[in-house]
Every structure is written in C-alpha cells, then in structure tokens.
N, C-alpha and C positions, 0 to 999 in steps of 0.2 A: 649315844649311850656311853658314859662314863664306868668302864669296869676298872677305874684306879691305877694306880702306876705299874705295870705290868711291861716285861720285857717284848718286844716285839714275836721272839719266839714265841713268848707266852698265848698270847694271842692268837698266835697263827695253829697254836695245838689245840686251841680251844674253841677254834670257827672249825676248824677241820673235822671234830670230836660231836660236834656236835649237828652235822649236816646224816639228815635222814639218810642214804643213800647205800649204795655196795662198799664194804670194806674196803678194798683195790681204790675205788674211786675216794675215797677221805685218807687212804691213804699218800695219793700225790696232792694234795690241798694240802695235809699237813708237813710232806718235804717239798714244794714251791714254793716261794714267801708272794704274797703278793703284792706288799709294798714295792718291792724291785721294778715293779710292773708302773709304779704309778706316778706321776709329775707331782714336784712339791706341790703347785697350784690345784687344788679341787673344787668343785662345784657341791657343797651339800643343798642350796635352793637355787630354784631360779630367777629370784631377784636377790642383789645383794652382791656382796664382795667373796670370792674365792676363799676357802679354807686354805691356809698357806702352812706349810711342814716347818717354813724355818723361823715365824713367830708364834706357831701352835702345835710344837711337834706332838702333846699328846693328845690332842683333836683329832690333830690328822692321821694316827697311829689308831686311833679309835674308830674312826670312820674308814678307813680302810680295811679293820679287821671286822666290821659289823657285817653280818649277812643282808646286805643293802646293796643297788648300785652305785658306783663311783661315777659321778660326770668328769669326764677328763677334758673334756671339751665344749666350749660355744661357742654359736654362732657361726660355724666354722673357722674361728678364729681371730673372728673380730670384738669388736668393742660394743655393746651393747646395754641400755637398761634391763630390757629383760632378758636373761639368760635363755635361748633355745638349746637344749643338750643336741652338740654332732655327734658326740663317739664318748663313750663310756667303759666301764666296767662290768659286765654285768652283775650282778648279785650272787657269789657264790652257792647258794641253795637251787637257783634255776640254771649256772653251769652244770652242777652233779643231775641235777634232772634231765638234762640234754645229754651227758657225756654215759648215763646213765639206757638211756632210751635208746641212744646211735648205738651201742654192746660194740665199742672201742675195743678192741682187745692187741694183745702184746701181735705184731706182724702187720699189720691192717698198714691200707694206704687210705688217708682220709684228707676231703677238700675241705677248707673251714672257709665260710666267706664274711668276709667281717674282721679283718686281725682286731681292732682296737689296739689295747695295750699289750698287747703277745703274751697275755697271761692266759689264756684256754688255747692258745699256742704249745705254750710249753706245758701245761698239763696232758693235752693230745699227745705231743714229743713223748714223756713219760708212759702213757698205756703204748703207744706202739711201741715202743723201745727200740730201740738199733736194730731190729730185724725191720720195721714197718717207716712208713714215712707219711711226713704231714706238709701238705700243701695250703698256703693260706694266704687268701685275697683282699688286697685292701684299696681303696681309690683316692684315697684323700693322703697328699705324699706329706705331710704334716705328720699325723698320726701313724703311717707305714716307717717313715724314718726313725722317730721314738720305737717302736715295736721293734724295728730289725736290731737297733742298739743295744734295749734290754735282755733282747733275747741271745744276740751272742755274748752279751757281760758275764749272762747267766749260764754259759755254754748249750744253749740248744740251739739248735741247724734244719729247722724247718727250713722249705724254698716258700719265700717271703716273697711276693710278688703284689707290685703298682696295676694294678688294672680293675676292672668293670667285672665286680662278684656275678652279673648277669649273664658273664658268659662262660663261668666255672674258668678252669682249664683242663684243655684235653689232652694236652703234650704228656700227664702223667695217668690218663684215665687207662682201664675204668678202676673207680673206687669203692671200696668197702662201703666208707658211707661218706655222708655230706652234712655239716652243719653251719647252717646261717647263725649270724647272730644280727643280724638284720633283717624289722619285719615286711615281707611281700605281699601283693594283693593277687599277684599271678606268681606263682609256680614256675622259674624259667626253665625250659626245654631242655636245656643244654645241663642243668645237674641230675635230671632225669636219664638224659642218654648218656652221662658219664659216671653212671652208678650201677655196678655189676648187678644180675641177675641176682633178687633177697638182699638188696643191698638197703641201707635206711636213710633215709632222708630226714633228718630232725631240722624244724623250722619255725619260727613265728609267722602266723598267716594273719593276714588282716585284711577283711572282706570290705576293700571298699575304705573311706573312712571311718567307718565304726563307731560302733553307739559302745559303750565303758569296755576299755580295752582290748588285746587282740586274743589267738590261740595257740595253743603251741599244737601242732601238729605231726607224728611221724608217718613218715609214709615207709611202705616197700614197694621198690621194682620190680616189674616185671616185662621184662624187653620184650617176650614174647606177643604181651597184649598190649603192646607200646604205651602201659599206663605206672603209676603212682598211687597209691592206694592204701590208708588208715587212718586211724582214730587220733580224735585230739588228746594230750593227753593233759591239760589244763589248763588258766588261762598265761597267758603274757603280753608285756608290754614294751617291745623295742622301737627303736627308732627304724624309719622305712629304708630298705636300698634306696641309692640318692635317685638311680632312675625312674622310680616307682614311689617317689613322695605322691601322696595322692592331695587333691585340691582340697581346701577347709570351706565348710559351710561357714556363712556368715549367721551369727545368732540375729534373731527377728527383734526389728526397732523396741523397743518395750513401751511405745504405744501403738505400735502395729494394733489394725481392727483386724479383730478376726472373723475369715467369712463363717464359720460356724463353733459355739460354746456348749458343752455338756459337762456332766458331773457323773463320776464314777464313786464307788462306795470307798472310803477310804483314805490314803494319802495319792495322788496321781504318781505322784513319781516315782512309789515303789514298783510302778513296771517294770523299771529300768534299771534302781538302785537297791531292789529285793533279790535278787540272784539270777534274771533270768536277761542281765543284759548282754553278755557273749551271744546266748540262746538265738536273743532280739536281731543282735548284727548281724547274724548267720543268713536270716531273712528277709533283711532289709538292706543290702548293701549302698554306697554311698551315700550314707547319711551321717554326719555328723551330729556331734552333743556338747554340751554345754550346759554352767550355772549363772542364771541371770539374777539381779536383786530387781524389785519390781515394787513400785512406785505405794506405799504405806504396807507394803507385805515383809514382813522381817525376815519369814525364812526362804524368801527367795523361790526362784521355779527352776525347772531343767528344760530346756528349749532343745528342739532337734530342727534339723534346717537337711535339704535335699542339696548336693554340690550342684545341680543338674538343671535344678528348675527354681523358681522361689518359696516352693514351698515350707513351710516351717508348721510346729506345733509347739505348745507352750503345756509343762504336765507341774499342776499345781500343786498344793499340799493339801487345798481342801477338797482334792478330787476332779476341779474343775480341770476340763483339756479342753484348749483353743488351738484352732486348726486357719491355717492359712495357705492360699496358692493353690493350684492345680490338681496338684496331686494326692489331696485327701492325705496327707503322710499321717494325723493324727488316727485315723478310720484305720489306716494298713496295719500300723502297729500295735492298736489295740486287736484286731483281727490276728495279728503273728501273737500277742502273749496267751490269747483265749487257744489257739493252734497249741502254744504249748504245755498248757494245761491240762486239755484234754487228753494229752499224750502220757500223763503222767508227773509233769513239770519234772523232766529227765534234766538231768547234770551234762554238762557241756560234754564230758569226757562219752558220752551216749552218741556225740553226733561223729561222722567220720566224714572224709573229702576223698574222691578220684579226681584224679587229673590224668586225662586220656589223651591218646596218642593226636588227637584233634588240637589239643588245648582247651577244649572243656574244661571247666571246674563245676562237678558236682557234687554236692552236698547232700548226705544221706542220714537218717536216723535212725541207728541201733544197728544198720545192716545194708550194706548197700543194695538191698533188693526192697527195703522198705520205705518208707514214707523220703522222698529224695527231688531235688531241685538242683537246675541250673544255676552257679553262682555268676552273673554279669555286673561287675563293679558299675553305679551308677544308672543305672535303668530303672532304679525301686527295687519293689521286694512284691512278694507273693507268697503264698499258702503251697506247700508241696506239692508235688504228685501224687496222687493216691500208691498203694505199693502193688 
C-alpha cells in the first residue's frame, strides 16, 4: 500500500494512531520505530525476489509501516524457489491484540517465546518499564543474533536467550504472563508451571494441522488445579514452535476415485470458507486443507487430507463432496458443521481450551461445563460430549 512520500516518523504515527487497542499500548508503537527492528531484505510473497530497503527504500518503508506481517526470513536461510516464512514480524494489529490481552503492566516479569526481530521485545521492555523485566526465547541463532543487536542499538536490555521456547525458562520464574509468538498444537508444561497464580498465557494454538488457520488463545493459571484455562480470543496465523511443526497432509491425486460422491445444497466449500472453518478445526484435529484446480472445473475445489491415514475429501462448488480412505473424513466434517449449527453457528471467540494438570487438552463450548471434547492431534475429530 502506497501512502506517498511520507517520513518514516510519519508513518510509524500513523500505524500507531490507528491500531484499535488501549492507549498505553499505541502509545509505545508510536515511540518504537519498527523499522530499527527489520533487515533491509523482506519477504512481501512467497514466490519471488526479497523486497530490498537499499533499491526500494519507499516500498520497503511502506511495507514495514502497513499493519501486515513482515517475513524476515526463509527457509531458514537458505535459497529456495519457494519462499517458506522461518521468522517474521508480526502484524502490529495482532501485537496490540496479544500485549493487549497478556494486561502487560509497568513492574510485570514477562517470558515471550519467539524473539523474531526484538520488536515486541522492546515494546514489552516499555510496559514494564525499569521496575519490571522481559525474558525472551529464541532458537534459531541467525534471527536471536539480529534481535540481541537491534535491541541493544536501541537501548533495551531484555535477557535475550538461544534456547528451546518449549522449555520457557525458569531461572527467572514465576511470571506475570507468557506470550508465544509461535503457533502450538500442545500447550507446553513448563509455561504453565512458570506462570504465577491469575497469571495469562496469550498464544496461537493450532489443533493439529488445521483446516483455514489457527486461534489465538488466552489462558489463566491456576496452580492450585494444576490447569490453564480460557477463551479464544480470535483467529491467527503463526508459524509453529520448530518442535511442534506438525506433519502436512498430502492433497488427493486429482483423479483419485472416490469411494463415495454426494451433493449438498449450494457451493461445498462454504463449509470451510463460510466462517465456520477455525469452528471446523477445533473438531477435527490433524487434518489438513488445501486449493486443488481440477481437470475442466475453472473454480477449482478445496481437498482436506487426514496426516494419519489416506483419507482425503474433495468439497466442490456445485456442492458435490467426494470422500476417500478409511476414515469417512468427508461424513465427519459435514457431521462437525451440522454440530455447529445447531449450536447457533457461535463465533470462534464462543469456544474456550483447559489444559489440565494431566496434559489434557480439552475443548469446550460457551463454558467449560458445556458441550466439550478431548483435543488429540491426529486421531480425527468427533461430536462433543453432551454437557
């Protein structure tokens, strides 16, 4: 997005200015700069050549101040046709959403896992101010070395630490709160029991592979019931802890036969791409999705595929859904969207997660006492419990 020749301040008063969020919180967006934070070289697609600051300085001034993410990195650093994003920036509108939801405040000791660029680094540094301190995890020493640099140029003194966000650290626990900027499909143990009693855990979860992207989640502690426990609070899209990359379903041959064809009233694929696919993944864990073009069909289908098993389904535009493999996945999922209809066709922000002193993840609707399921990455999916 081209807002014309504009000083770099200028910009950074006017992404700040205009982020939904708490005053306090737009107000250190607007004294951070975050280009400080960013390598000349960017990623705005994933196929294609780098945006580069020193033949397009007002692209890349542009792109850096749009309420967008920044790819700061691929492939983990190699050379590639297609670009895979490692580590990013995130989109300043889903910072203030997280920094917003963790209730950051001036004293607070907070663990971030994920540095990236040390830019929601040095915004944390700022809410806790010199009375409070910020801990923050990174494992990839590429991206951790860039972040330690920016961050002392810029005078902030987080404790910047090379290690495995899986295992927090506990040399400074416990903490106020915890935020990932990396998405999980388990919940690990270790930011649970290093999070004080009402303390918050803001995170992107992602059940499994996931059918159209992940949730952002906050939890509160409670050490007494050795659990984790709240509402989602919309959706997101990060990239996974490196230890919890979860495996890709392969999309189905596009002359795969399928053992059984039916037709639904409509377009098929609005199960998925009508509002109800966070809903979907909640239910269906390890499944994967996908857009296939498909042999004289112009607009193409949306294929989902099991990580686990072969089964696959194919959701058409003229309502036809073809179903392959063992596992019925087409029959489950139309079964999870009729589930969520009945329910009211509730908003993601409806469903909430525990994660209990076991390791459990369960997944509840409106209420942890109501309509709630076991989440096991990879097993399928199923219709809740009654409440």
């Amino acid at each position: 997005m081209n807002h014309g020749i504009e000083t770099l301040e200028a910009r950074r008063t006017r992404l700040a200015a205009g982020l939904k969020t708490e005053e306090h919180i737009r107000a250190v967006f607007a004294k951070v700069p975050r280009h400080l934070f960013l390598p000349d070289q960017v990623w705005p697609k994933v196929v294609g050549e780098p945006l580069d600051r020193r033949t397009d300085p007002e692209g890349w001034a542009d792109h850096a101040y749009d309420d967008t993410p920044v790819i700061t990195q691929v492939n983990e650093g190699s050379n590639r046709s297609v670009n895979v994003p490692t580590s990013s920036s995130s989109a300043p509108s889903v910072m203030a959403a997280m920094l917003e939801a963790a209730e950051v405040k001036t004293g607070h000791r907070v663990l971030e896992i994920g540095t990236g660029t040390g830019f929601n680094a040095a915004l944390l540094c700022e809410l806790v101010g010199a009375q409070g301190h910020v801990v923050t995890v990174e494992v990839d020493p590429a991206v951790i070395a860039w972040a330690r640099r920016a961050l002392e140029a810029n005078g902030y003194a987080p404790t910047v630490l090379r290690a495995d966000g899986h295992t927090g650290h506990p040399a400074a626990a416990p903490y106020d709160s915890v935020i990932a900027t990396c998405a999980v499909v388990r919940v690990p143990r270790a930011w649970i029991e290093q999070t004080r009693a009402g303390g918050v855990i803001v995170l992107p979860w992602s059940p499994g592979v996931t059918l159209p992207g992940g949730m952002m989640a906050r939890l509160v502690v409670d050490p007494r019931a050795g659990r984790a426990q709240g509402r989602f609070i919309g959706e997101a899209d990060f990239m996974s802890l490196r230890r919890q990359r979860a495996r890709r379903g392969a999309p189905p041959s596009p002359d795969a036969a399928a053992d059984r064809t039916w037709r639904i009233p409509g377009d098929a694929r609005d199960l998925l791409l009508g509002g109800a696919g966070p809903q979907l993944a909640l239910m269906n864990p390890g499944t994967a999705m996908g857009f296939q073009t498909q042999p004289a069909q112009e607009s193409g289908c949306v294929w989902l595929a099991a990580t686990d098993s072969p089964s696959w389904v194919r959701l058409h535009s003229d309502g036809r859904v073809q179903q392959g493999g063992p596992d019925h996945l087409g029959e489950r999922v139309l079964a999870s969207h009729e589930f969520w209809q009945t329910q009211g066709s509730p908003a993601l922000t409806e469903y909430g997660l525990t994660v209990d002193a076991s390791g459990e993840h369960r997944v509840w609707l409106r209420d942890p006492s109501g309509p709630n399921w076991v989440q096991v990455p990879g097993t399928g999916g199923g219709l809740p419990e009654p409440a």
